[in-house]
C-alpha positions in Angstrom: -35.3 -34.0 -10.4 -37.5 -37.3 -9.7 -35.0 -37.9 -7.1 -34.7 -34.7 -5.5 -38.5 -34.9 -5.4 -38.4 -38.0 -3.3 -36.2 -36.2 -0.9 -38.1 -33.3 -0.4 -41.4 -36.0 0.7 -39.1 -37.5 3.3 -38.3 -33.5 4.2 -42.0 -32.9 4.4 -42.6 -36.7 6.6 -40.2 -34.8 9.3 -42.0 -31.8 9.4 -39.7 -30.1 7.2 -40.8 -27.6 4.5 -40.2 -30.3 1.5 -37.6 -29.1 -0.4 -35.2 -31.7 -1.8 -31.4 -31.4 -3.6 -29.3 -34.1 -5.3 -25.6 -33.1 -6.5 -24.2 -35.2 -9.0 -21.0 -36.1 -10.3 -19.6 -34.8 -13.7 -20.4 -38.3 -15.1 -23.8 -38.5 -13.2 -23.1 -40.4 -10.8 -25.1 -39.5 -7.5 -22.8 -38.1 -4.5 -25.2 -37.2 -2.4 -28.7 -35.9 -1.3 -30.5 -33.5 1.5 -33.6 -32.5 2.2 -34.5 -29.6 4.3 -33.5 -30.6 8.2 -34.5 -26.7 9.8 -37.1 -28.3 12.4 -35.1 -31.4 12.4 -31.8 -30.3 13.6 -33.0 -26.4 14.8 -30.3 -24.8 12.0 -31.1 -22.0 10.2 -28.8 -23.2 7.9 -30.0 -26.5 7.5 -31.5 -25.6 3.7 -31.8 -28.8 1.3 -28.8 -27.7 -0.8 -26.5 -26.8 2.3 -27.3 -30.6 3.8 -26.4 -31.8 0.2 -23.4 -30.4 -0.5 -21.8 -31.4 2.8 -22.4 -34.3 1.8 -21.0 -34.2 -1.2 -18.3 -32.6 -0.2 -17.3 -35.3 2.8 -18.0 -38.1 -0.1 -15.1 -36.2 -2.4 -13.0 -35.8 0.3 -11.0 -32.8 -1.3 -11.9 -30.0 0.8 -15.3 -27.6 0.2 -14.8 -27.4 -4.3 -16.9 -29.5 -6.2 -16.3 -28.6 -9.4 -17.5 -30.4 -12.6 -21.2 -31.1 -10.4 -24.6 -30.5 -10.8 -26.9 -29.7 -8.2 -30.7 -30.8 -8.7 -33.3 -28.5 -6.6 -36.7 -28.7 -6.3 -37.3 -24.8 -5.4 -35.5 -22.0 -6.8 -32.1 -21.4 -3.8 -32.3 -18.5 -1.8 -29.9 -16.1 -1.3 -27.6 -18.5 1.3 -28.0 -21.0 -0.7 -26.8 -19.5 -3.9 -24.0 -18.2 -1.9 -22.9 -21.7 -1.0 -23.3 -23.1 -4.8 -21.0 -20.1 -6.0 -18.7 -21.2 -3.2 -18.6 -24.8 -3.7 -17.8 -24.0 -7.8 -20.7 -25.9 -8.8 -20.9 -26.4 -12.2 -24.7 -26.1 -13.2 -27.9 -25.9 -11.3 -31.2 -27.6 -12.0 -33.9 -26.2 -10.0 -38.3 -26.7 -10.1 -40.1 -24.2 -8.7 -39.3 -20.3 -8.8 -39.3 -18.9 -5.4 -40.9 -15.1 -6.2 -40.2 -15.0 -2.2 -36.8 -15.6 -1.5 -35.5 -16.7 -5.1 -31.8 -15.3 -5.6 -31.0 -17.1 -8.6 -33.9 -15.6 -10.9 -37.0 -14.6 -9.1 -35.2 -11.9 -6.9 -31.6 -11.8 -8.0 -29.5 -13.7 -10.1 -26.6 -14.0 -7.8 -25.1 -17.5 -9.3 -24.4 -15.7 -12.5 -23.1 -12.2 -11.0 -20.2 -10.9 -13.5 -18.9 -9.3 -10.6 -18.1 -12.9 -8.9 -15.5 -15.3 -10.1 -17.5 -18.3 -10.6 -20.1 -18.6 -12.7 -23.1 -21.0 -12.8 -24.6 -22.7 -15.7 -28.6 -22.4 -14.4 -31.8 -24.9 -15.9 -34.9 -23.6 -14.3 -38.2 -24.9 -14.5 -37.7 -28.4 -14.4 -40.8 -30.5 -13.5 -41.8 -27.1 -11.6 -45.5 -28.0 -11.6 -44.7 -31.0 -9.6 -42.4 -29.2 -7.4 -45.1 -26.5 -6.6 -47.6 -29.1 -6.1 -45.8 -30.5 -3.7 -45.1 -27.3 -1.2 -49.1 -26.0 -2.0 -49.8 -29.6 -0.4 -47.7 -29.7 2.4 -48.6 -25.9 3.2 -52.2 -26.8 2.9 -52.1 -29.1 5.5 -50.2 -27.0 7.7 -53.0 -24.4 8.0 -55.5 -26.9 8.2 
């Protein structure tokens, strides 16, 4: 999460909302990172954890799965994101923050963990959220002046 962190202050340094997303290996190992590039690249899909996985997935090489990996996020996906992480067969997902705005993996909907779909992900929420909210509260602050 320290590292997702990081990423989501070189998000905020572009004028990006900082969010920040790691995915990890099944052994640990680092595959990739992404930090939110919306104002960067004008892509409303350009989410933290959409920029990561492509990467991961171009670092795998095996198509779009990525099974057996983590992804780290500092705020709670939304609802394309979680669609992405059910679609890429990640294994678990560490997020920070909740997102009571946009959250669709508790805050909203739990759409990673559906019984309806047929991949399931294991989900640890809260992780070094107070850091995480910190962090947007700052960046939003200075935004409105």
């Amino acid at each position: 999460m320290r590292r997702a962190l990081e990423v989501a202050e070189l998000a905020a340094a572009g004028g990006d909302v900082p969010v920040g997303a790691v995915v990890l290996a099944a052994d640990g190992e680092q595959l990739s990172s992404g930090g939110n590039e919306r104002e960067m690249h004008a892509d409303v899909s350009a989410h933290a954890e959409i920029v990561a996985l492509r990467r991961a997935e171009a670092v795998v090489g095996d198509g779009w799965r990525l099974p057996g990996c983590t992804l780290v996020v500092t705020l709670e996906p939304c609802a394309m994101c979680a669609g992405a992480i059910v679609a890429a067969r990640i294994e678990r997902l560490v997020f920070g923050a909740f997102d009571p705005k946009a959250g669709a993996v508790s805050s909203l909907w739990d759409l990673v963990r559906d019984p309806r779909l047929t991949h399931r992900v294991e989900v640890t929420a809260g992780v070094l959220a107070a850091e995480a909210e910190a962090q947007l509260k700052a960046f939003f602050a200075q935004r409105r002046g």
